[in-house]
C-alpha positions in Angstrom: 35.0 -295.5 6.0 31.7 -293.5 5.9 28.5 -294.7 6.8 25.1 -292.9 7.2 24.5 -292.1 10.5 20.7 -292.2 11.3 21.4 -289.8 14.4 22.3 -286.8 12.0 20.8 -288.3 8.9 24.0 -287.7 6.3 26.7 -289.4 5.0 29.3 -289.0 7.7 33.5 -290.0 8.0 33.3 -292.6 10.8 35.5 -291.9 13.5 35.5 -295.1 16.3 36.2 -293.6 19.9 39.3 -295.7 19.9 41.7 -295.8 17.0 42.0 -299.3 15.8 39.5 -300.5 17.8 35.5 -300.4 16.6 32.6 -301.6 18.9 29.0 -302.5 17.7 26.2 -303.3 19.1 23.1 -305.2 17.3 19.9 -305.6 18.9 19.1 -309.3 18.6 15.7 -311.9 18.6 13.2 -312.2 21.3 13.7 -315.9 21.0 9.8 -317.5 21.1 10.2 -318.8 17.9 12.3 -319.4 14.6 14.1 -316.2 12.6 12.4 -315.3 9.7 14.1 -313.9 6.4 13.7 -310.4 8.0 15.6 -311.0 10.9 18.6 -312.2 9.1 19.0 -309.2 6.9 20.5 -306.9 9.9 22.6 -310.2 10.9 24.1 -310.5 7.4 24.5 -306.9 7.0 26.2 -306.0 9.9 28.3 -309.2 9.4 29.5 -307.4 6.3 30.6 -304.1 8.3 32.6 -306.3 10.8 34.4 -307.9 7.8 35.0 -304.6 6.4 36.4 -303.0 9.6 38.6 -306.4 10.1 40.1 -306.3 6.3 40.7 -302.4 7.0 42.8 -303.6 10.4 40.8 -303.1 12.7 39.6 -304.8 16.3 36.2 -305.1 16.4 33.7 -306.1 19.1 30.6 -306.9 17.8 27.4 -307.7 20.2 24.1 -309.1 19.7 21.5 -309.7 22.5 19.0 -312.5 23.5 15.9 -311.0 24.8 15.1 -314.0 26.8 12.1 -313.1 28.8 9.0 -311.6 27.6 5.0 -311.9 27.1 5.4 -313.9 23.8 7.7 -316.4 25.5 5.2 -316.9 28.2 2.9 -317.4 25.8 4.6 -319.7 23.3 6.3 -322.2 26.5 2.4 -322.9 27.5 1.8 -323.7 23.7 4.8 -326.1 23.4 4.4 -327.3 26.7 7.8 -326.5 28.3 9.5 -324.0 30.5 10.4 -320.7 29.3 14.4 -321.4 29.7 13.6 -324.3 27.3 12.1 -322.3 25.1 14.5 -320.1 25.0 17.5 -322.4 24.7 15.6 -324.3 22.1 15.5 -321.0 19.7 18.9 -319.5 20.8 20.2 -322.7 19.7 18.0 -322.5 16.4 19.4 -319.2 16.0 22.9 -319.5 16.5 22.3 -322.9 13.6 21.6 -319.8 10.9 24.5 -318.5 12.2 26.5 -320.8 10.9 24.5 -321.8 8.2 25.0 -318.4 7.0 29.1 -318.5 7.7 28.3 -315.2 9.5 31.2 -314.7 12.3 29.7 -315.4 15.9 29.2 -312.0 17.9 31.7 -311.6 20.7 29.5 -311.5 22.8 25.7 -312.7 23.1 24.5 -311.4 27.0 21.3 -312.4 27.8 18.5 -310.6 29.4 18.1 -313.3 32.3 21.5 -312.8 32.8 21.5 -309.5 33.3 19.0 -309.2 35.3 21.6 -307.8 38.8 22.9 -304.6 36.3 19.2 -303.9 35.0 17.8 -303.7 38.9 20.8 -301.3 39.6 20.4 -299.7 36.5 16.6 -298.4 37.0 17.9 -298.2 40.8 19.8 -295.9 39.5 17.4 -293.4 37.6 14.6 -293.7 40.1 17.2 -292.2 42.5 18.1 -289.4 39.7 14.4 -288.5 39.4 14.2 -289.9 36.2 12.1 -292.4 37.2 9.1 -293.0 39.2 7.5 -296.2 40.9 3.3 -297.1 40.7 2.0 -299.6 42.4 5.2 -302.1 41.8 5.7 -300.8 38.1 8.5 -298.2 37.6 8.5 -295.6 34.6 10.3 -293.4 32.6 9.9 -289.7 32.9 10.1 -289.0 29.1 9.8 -285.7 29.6 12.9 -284.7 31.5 14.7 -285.8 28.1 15.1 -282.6 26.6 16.7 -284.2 23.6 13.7 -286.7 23.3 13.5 -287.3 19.3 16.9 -287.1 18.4 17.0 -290.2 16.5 13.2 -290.3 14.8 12.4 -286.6 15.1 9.3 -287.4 16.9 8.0 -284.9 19.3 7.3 -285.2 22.6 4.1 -283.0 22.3 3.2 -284.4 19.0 3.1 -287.7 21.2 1.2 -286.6 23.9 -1.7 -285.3 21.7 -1.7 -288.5 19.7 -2.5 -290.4 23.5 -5.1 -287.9 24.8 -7.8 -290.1 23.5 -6.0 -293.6 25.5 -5.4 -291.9 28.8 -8.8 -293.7 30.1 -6.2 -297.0 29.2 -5.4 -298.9 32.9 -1.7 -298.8 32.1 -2.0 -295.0 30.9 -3.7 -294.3 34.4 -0.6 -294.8 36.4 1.2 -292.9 34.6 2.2 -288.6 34.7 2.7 -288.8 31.2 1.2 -291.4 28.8 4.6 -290.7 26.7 6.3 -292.4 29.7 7.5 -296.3 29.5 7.8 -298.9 31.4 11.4 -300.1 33.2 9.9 -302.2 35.4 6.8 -304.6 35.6 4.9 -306.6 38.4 3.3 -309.3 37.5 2.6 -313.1 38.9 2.9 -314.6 35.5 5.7 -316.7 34.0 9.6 -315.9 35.6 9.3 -313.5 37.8 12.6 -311.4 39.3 13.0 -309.8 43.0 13.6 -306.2 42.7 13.2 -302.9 45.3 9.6 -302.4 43.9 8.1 -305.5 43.2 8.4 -309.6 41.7 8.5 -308.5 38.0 10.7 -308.9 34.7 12.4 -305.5 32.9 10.6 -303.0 30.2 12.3 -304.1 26.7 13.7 -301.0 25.8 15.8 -301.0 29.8 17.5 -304.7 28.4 19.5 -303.4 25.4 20.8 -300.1 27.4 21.9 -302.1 30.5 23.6 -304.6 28.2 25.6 -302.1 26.6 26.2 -300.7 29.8 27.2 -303.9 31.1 30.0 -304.8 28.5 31.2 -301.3 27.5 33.2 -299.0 29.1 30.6 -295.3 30.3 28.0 -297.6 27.9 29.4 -295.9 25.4 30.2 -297.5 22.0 30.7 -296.3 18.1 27.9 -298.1 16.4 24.6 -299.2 17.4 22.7 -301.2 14.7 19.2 -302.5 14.3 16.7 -302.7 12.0 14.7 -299.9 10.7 11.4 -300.3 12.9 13.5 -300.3 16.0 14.1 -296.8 15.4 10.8 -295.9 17.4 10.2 -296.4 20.0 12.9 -298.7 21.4 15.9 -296.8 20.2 14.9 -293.5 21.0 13.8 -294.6 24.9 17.4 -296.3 25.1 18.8 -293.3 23.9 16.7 -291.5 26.7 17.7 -293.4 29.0 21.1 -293.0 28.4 21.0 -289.7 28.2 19.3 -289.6 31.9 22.6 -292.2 33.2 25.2 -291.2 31.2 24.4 -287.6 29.4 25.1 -289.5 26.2 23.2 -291.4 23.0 24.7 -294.8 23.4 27.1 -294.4 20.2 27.9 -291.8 17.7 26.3 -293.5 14.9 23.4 -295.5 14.5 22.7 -297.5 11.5 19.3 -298.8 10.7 18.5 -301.3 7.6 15.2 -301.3 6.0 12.9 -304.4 5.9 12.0 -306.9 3.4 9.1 -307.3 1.4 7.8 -310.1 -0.3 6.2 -309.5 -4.3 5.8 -306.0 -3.4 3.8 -306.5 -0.2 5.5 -305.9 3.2 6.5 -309.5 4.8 3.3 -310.2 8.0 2.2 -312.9 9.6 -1.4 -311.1 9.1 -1.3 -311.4 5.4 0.6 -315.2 5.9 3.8 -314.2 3.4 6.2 -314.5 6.4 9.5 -316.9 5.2 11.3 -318.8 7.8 15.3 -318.2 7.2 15.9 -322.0 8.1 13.6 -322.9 4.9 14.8 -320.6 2.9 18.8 -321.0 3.6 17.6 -324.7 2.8 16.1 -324.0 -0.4 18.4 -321.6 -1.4 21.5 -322.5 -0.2 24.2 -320.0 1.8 25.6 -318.1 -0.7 22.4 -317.3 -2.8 20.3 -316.0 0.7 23.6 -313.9 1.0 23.7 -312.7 -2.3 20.4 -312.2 -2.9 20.4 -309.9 0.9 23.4 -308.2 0.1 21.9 -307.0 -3.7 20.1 -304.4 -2.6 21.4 -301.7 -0.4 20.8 -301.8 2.9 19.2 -298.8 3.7 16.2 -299.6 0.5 13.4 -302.4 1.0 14.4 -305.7 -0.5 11.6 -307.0 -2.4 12.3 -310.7 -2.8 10.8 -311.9 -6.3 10.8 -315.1 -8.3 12.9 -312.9 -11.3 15.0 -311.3 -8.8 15.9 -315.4 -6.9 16.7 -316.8 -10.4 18.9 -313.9 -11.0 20.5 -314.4 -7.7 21.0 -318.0 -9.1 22.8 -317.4 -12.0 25.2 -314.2 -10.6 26.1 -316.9 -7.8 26.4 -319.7 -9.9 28.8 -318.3 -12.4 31.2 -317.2 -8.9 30.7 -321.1 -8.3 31.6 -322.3 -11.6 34.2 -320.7 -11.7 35.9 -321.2 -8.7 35.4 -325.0 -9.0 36.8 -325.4 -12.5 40.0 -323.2 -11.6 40.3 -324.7 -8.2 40.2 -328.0 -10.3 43.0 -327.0 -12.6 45.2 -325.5 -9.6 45.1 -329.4 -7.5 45.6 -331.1 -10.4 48.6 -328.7 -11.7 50.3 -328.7 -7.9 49.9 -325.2 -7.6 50.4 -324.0 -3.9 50.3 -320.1 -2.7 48.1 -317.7 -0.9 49.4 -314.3 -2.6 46.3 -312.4 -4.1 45.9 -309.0 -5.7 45.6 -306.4 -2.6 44.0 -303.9 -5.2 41.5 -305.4 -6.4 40.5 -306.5 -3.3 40.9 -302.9 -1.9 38.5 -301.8 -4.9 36.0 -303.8 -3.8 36.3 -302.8 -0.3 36.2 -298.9 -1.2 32.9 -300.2 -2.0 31.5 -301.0 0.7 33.8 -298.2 2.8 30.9 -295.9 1.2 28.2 -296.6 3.6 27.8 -300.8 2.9 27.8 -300.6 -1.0 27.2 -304.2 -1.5 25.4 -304.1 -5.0 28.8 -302.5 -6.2 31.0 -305.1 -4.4 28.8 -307.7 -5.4 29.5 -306.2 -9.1 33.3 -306.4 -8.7 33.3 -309.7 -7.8 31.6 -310.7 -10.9 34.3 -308.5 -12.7 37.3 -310.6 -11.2 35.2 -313.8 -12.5 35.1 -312.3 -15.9 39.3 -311.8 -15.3 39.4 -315.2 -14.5 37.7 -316.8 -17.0 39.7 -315.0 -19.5 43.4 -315.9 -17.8 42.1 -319.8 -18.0 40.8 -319.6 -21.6 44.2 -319.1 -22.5 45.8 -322.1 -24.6 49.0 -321.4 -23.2 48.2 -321.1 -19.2 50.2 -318.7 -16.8 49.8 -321.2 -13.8 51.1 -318.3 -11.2 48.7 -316.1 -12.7 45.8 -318.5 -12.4 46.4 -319.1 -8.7 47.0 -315.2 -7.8 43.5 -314.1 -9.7 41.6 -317.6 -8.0 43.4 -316.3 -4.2 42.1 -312.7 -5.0 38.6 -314.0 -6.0 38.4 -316.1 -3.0 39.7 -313.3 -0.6 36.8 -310.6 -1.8 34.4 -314.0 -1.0 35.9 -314.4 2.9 35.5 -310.3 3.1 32.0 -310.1 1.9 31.2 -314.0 4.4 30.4 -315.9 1.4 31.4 -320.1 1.3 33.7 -321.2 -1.4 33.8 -324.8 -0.7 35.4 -326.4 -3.7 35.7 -330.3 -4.7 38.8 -331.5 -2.8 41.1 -334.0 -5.3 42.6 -336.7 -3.6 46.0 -338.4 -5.5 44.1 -340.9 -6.7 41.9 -338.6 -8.4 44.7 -336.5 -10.0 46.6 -339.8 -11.7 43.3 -340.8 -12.6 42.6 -337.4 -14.4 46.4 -337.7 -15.8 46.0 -341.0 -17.1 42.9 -340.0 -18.9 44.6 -337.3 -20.4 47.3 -340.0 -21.4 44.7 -342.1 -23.1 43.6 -339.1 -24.9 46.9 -338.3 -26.1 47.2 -342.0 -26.9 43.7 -342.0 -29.0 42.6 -345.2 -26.6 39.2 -343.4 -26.8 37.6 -346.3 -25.3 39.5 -346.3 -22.1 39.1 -342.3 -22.0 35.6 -342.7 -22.1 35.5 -344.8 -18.9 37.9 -342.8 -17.2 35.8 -339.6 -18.1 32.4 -341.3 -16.8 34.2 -341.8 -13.5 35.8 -338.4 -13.2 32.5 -336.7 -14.1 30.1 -338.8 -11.6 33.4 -337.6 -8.8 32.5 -333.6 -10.4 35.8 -333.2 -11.2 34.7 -332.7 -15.1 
């Protein structure tokens, strides 16, 4: 498996710390309101990478956060009218719904930042008492400085960052501070829930929740993959990496992987310029496996620009996987056909594929090619019924890897001797009775 590793920026052979075993880490939603197309696309792409790890054998623990407390919930819970946990359980549960609605497996884990709260005290506890940290007037920073390897990830300088804040430090919030490069761990405030800590009733700095969570669950908070995309980079993953690197003397993980954002007709996807697309509309409009497919086209380390040409495109790649599926599925239930062997290499083709850093327009591509194979293998006059089922199995096993549906019509006996006895009348020439029969079978979609 090689992935590019945004820590080293190359192509890299990954190596998990455990063999066998592979943890991930995704930073999730601040859940004040509905997902939008752009936060699916690292949900559906890192879904993919689980798969793939899975197929290849392996155990993977996959985590995704709720960031559960913040300004914008605060905000939005006055708006609506309700408390903040209602808010929040409102869009968690909303959430999870495009979960499924995507057939996306369910993290192992989902911690929540209000449930955290006991390790992220201890946590900053913890690097105050190291030196790395530094308490104002009930607020508690970050000594960014003291990070030596400050910029690993984004290759931003501490310097360079300094100069760019010379002209802020009249700010209030900049005033507290030794450095205006420093951030915040901690917060006082009287507004919206409010936690006890040594310094003062407050809530945590976002870029503390994600560290502490990892910390939390994983062993020395160390894991093999932290994921997230690309405008996480800076500043939040680069002050959990420096965190880290003050608790533990490590980055978090190995490899980070960061995937690109969406725009929309060329323009990037805002609520300033009003193009932003809510995933629950669009996973209505479009349906599971066209969102999927149309995420999964481009690679996942390029923009997707969503188009009118490039949706109906979508349309007709999916729709010919569909049709497909359906009419051979069709013929295997009414031929009695039963077995779940499928072609391990052509499934391991496709795979290879995305085994080279998430090549999912290439795997996309080979599942088209095992349609073409299928097509042809039913066109035959004289059918090889074992072969028919073995290239269907293989074409819906490449589906499961990449998390795509493949619900099919489901014949019950009664619709089988009603398609046999319409092929009887045809045999008979009682075209009348055919006719009938064929109205009924096409209404049920089995023609």
């Amino acid at each position: 498996m090689k992935v590019f590793n945004t820590l080293t920026n190359k192509k890299e052979e990954f190596k998990p710390i455990e063999e066998g075993k592979v943890s991930i880490y995704v930073c999730g939603p601040t859940v004040y309101n509905h997902a939008h197309i752009g936060n699916t696309r690292p949900m559906i792409v890192f879904d993919v990478l689980r798969r793939t790890f899975e197929y290849l054998g392996n155990e993977v623990t996959f985590v995704s956060n709720f960031t559960d407390v913040d300004d914008k919930i605060i905000k939005a819970a006055k708006e609506e009218g309700i408390s903040e946990r209602e808010l929040t359980d409102k869009y968690i549960k909303a959430y999870n719904d495009i979960r499924k609605n995507l057939n996306l497996e369910m993290p192992t884990y989902t911690p929540r930042v209000t449930e955290t709260m006991g390790p992220i005290i201890d946590f900053i506890d913890t690097l105050v008492k190291k030196g790395y940290a530094y308490e104002v007037d009930g607020d508690v920073y970050f000594r960014v400085p003291m990070i030596k390897e400050y910029g690993m990830l984004s290759g931003i300088k501490v310097e360079d960052l300094i100069n760019n804040a010379s002209e802020r430090l009249e700010d209030a919030d900049n005033a507290k501070k030794e450095s205006p490069t420093d951030f915040a761990l901690w917060k006082k405030t009287d507004e919206g829930i409010q936690f006890d800590s040594p310094w003062s009733k407050g809530r945590p700095g976002w870029h503390t929740e994600c560290v502490v969570m990892i910390n939390d669950i994983f062993e020395n908070g160390k894991i093999d993959i932290h994921g997230g995309g690309q405008d996480l980079k800076f500043p939040h993953h680069e002050n959990e990496i420096a965190q880290s690197m003050a608790y533990h003397n490590h980055p978090i993980a190995d490899t980070w992987m960061h995937n690109q954002m969406i725009n929309i007709n060329g323009e990037k996807m805002s609520k300033s310029l009003g193009n932003v697309v809510w995933a629950k509309d669009a996973i209505d409009k479009l349906g599971c496996n066209v969102f999927k497919w149309l995420m999964l086209s481009t690679h996942y380390r390029n923009p997707l620009n969503m188009t009118d040409e490039v949706i109906e495109n979508v349309k007709k790649e999916v729709a010919k996987v569909e049709n497909t599926l359906k009419q051979t599925s069709l013929y295997i239930q009414l031929n009695h056909l039963n077995g779940n062997d499928y072609k391990k290499e052509v499934v391991d083709l496709m795979v290879d594929a995305l085994s080279d850093d998430l090549n999912t327009s290439l795997a996309l591509s080979r599942i088209l090619d095992q349609v073409k194979v299928m097509n042809q293998v039913m066109r035959v006059r004289d059918k090889d019924n074992e072969l028919i089922l073995l290239e269907c199995n293989t074409l819906i096993k490449m589906l499961d890897v990449m998390g795509f549906t493949h619900d099919t019509v489901k014949l019950s006996e009664e619709d089988i001797d009603m398609y046999n006895q319409w092929n009887a009348y045809k045999k008979a020439k009682n075209f009348d009775e055919a006719d009938k029969l064929r109205a009924t079978l096409q209404e049920k979609g089995i023609l």
